[in-house]
C-alpha positions in Angstrom: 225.5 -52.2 104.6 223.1 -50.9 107.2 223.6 -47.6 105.9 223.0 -48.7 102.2 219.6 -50.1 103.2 218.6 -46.9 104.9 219.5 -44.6 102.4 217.6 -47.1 99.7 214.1 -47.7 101.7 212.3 -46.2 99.5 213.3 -48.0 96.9 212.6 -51.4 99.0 209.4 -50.6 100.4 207.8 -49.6 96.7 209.0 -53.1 96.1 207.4 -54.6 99.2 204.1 -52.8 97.9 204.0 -53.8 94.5 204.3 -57.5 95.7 201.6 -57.4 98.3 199.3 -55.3 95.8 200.3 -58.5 93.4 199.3 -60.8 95.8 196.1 -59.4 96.9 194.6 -59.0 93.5 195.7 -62.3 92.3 193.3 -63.3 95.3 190.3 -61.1 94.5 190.5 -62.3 90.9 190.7 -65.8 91.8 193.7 -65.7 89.1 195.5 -69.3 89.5 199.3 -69.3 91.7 201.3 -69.9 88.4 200.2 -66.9 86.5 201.3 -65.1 89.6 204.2 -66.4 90.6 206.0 -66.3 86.9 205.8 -62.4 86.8 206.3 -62.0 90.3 209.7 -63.9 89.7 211.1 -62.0 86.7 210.0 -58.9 88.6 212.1 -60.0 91.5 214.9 -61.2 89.0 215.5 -57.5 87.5 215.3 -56.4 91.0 218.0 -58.1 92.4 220.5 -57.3 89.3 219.5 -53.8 89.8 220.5 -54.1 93.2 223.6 -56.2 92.6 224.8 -53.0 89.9 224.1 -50.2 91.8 225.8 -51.5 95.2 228.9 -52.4 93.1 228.5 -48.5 91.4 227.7 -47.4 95.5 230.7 -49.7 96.9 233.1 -47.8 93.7 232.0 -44.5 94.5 232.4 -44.8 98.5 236.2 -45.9 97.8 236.8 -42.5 96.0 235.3 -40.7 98.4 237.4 -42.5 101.2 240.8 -42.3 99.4 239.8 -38.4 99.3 241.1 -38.5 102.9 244.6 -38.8 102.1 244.5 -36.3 99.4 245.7 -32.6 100.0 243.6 -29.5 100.6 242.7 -29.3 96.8 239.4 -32.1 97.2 237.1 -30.8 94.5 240.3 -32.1 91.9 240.0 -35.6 92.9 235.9 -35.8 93.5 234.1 -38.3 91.0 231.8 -36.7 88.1 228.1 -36.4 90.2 225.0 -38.0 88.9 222.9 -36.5 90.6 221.6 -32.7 91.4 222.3 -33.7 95.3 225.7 -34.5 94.4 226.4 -31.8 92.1 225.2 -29.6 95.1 227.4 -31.0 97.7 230.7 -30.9 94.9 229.8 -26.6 94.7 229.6 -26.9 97.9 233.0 -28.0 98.3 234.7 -25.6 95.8 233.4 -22.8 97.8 234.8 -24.0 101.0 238.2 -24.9 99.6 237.6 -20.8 97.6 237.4 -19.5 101.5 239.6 -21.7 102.9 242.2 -20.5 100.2 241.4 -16.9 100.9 242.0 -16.8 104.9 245.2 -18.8 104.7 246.6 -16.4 102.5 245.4 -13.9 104.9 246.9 -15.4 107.9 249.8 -15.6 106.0 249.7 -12.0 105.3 249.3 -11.4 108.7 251.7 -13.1 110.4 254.2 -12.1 108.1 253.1 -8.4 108.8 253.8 -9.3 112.2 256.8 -10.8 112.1 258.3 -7.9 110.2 256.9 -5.2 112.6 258.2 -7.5 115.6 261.9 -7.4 113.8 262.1 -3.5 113.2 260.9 -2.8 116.4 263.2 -5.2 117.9 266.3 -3.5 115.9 265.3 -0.4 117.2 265.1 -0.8 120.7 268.5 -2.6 120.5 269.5 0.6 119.3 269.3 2.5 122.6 269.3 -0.5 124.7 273.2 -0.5 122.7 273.6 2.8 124.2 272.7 2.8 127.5 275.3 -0.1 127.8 277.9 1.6 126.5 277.0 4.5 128.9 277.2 2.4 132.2 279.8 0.5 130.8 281.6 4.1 132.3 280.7 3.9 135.4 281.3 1.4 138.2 278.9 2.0 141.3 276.7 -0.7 142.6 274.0 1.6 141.0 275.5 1.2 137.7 275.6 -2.6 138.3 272.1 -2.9 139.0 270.9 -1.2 136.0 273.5 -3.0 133.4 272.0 -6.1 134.9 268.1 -4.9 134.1 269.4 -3.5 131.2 270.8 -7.1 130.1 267.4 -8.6 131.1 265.7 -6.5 128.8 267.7 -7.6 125.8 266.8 -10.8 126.9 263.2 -10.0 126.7 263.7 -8.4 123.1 265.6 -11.9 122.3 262.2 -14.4 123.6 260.2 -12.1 121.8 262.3 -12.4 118.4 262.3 -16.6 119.2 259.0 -16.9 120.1 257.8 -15.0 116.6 260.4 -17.4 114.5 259.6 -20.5 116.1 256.1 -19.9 114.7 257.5 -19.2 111.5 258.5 -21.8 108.3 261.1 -18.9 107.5 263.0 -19.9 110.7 266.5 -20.5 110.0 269.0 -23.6 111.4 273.1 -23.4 110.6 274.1 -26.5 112.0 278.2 -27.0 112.4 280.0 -28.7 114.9 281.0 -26.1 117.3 283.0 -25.8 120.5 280.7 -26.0 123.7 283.0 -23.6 125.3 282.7 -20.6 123.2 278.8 -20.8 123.1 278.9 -21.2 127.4 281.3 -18.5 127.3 279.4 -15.9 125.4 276.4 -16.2 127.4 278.2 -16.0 130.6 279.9 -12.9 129.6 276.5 -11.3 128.5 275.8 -12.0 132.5 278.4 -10.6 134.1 277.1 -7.6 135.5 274.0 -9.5 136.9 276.8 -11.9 138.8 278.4 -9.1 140.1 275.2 -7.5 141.5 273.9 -10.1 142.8 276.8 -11.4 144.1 276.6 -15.2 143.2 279.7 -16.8 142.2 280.2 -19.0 139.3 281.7 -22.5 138.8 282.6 -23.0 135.2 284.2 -26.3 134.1 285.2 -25.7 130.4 283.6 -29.3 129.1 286.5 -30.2 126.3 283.1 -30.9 124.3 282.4 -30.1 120.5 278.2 -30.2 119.5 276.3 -30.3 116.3 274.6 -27.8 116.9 273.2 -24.5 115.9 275.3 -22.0 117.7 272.9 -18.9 117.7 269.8 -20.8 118.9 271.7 -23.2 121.5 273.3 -20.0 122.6 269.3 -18.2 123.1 269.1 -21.5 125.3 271.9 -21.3 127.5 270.9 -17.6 127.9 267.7 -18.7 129.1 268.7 -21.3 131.5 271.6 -18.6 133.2 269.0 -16.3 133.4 266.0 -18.5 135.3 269.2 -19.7 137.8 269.9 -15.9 138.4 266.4 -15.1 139.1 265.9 -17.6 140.9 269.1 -17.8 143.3 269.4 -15.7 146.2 272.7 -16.4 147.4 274.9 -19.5 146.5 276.2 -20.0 143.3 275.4 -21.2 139.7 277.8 -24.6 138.2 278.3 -24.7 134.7 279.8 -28.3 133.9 279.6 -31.3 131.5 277.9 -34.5 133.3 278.2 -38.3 131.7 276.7 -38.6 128.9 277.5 -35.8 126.6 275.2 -34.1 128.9 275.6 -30.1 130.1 274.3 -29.6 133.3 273.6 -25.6 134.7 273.2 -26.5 138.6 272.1 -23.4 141.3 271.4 -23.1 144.3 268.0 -21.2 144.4 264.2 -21.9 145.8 264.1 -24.9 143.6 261.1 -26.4 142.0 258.4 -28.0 143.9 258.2 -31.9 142.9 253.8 -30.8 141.4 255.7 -28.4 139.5 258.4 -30.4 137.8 256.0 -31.9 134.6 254.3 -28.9 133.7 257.6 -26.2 133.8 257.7 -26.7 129.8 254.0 -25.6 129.4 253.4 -21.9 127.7 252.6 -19.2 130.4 253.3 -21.7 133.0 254.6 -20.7 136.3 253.7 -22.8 138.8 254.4 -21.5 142.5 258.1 -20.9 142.0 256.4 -18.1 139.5 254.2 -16.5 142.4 257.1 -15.9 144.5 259.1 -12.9 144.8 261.9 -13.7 142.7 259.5 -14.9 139.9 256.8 -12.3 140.2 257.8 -11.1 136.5 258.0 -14.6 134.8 255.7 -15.2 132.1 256.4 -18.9 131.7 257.5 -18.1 128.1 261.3 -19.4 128.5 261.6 -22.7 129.6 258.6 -23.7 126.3 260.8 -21.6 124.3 264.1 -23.8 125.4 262.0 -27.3 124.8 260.8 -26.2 121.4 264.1 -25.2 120.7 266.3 -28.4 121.6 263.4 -30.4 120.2 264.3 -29.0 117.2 268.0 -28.9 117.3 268.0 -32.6 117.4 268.8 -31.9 121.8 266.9 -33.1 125.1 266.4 -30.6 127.7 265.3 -31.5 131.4 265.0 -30.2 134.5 265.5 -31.8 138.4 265.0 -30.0 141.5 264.5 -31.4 144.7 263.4 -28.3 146.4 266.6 -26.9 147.2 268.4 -25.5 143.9 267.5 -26.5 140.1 269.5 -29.0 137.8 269.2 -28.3 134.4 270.5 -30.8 131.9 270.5 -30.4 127.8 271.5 -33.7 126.4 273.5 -33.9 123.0 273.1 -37.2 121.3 276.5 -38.0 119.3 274.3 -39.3 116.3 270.8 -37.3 116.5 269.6 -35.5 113.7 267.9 -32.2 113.7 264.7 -32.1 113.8 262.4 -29.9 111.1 
């Protein structure tokens, strides 16, 4: 209402004007209170049902406007006819911000789908020789050999994030959800380490889990991967425990540097790295994974967290028997 006065004070003080002008030369006339009064009152009369009809037009008009709010992009469809040039203004106004508006999604659009198919044909090609170079040390067995299959390996993995990280952002990303066999998935990714075990020397504990998940095998697979990998780089000496842990829950255990306990809430942040990232081992991390992981599971329908107590790193991804994915 406050605001309805303001924007009408002009209108209210021309009234306040014409009264007192009333008044005063009803005085210097000498003119009696009656003759006065009467016009005064039909005056006063037409000005409060002129009041009354255009706050019920104002109180219409401002319900439009708010249930505008809930509308999609598209406003100027919905806006009420103007009656007035101001209004007429403001409603151009509008079309030409919805006209450029309109214009740089579509070019975002363009872009990012530009992108995404560069990103994929440069990702097929470096597979390419990344393919070959495996197959060459594949060959060979020297601890030399060893070394570079495992930095070979973590460069797929690189190419992999890289693929995620552009589909995650995508609404062409795709989900196959089936139930599948926890074993095969763990398996896979294991195998895709096994050079790294072997030159670094870390033994694994596997304890097949039994389980079957709803799941989408190729992204919980990019998971796993990720979660082997941070143990590897992270683990000096020690092992890495793959194994199933009450309730429906997979836990990847290690026996690394750990996470310190300020750490802990923020691991899941983009380009994250905390102090575990400024050490040795982590002096290539880009804090990319472990966001890519909770995005992930938050969209297969799966919880991820992590523990770590300062010596070794629990990680635990949680498969609800009744969850649905996620969109």
């Amino acid at each position: 209402m406050l605001l309805y006065l303001k924007s009408r004070w002009r209108g209210i003080a021309a009234f306040a004007v014409f009264v007192a002008a009333s008044g005063v030369c009803a005085a210097l006339y000498s003119l009696p209170f009656e003759a006065v009064l009467y016009p005064a009152l039909l005056v006063a009369a037409f000005a409060v049902v002129t009041a009354i009809l255009d706050i019920s037009r104002t109180a219409r008009r401002h319900g439009a406007l708010s249930a505008l709010r809930a509308l999609p992009d598209d406003l100027s469809d919905y806006l009420p006819e103007p009656d007035t040039i101001a209004e007429e203004d403001l409603s151009e106004i509008i079309r030409r911000l919805e006209d450029r508006i309109s214009r740089l999604t579509d070019d975002f659009s363009r872009r990012e789908s530009d992108t995404i198919n560069y990103y994929t044909m440069w990702a097929h090609q470096i597979k390419t020789p990344i393919s070959a170079m495996s197959l060459i040390l594949k060959n060979t067995d020297t601890p030399e050999s060893r070394r570079l299959s495992a930095e070979l390996s973590r460069v797929s993995q690189y190419v992999d994030m890289v693929m995620a990280y552009l589909r995650l952002g995508s609404d062409s990303t795709d989900y196959t959800f089936r139930e599948t066999p926890l074993d095969d998935i763990l398996r896979a990714e294991v195998r895709s380490f096994a050079s790294e075990f072997i030159y670094r020397k870390i033994a694994l504990d596997f304890t097949p889990t039994g389980k079957t998940v709803l799941t989408d095998r190729k992204w919980l697979g990019f998971v796993i991967g990720q979660v082997l990998s941070n143990a590897l780089k992270y683990t000096r000496e020690g092992k890495i425990s793959v194994f199933m842990s009450p309730p429906d829950t997979l836990c990847v255990r290690d026996t690394g540097i750990g996470i310190p306990p300020e750490d802990l809430p923020r691991v899941f942040e983009p380009g994250y790295t905390g102090m575990t990232g400024r050490s040795e081992e982590g002096r290539h991390s880009s804090g990319i994974g472990l966001y890519l992981c909770k995005m992930i599971c938050g969209r297969l329908g799966h919880t991820i967290r992590i523990e770590s107590d300062g010596n070794g790193t629990s990680v635990y991804i949680l498969f609800p028997k009744h969850s649905a994915p996620v969109d």
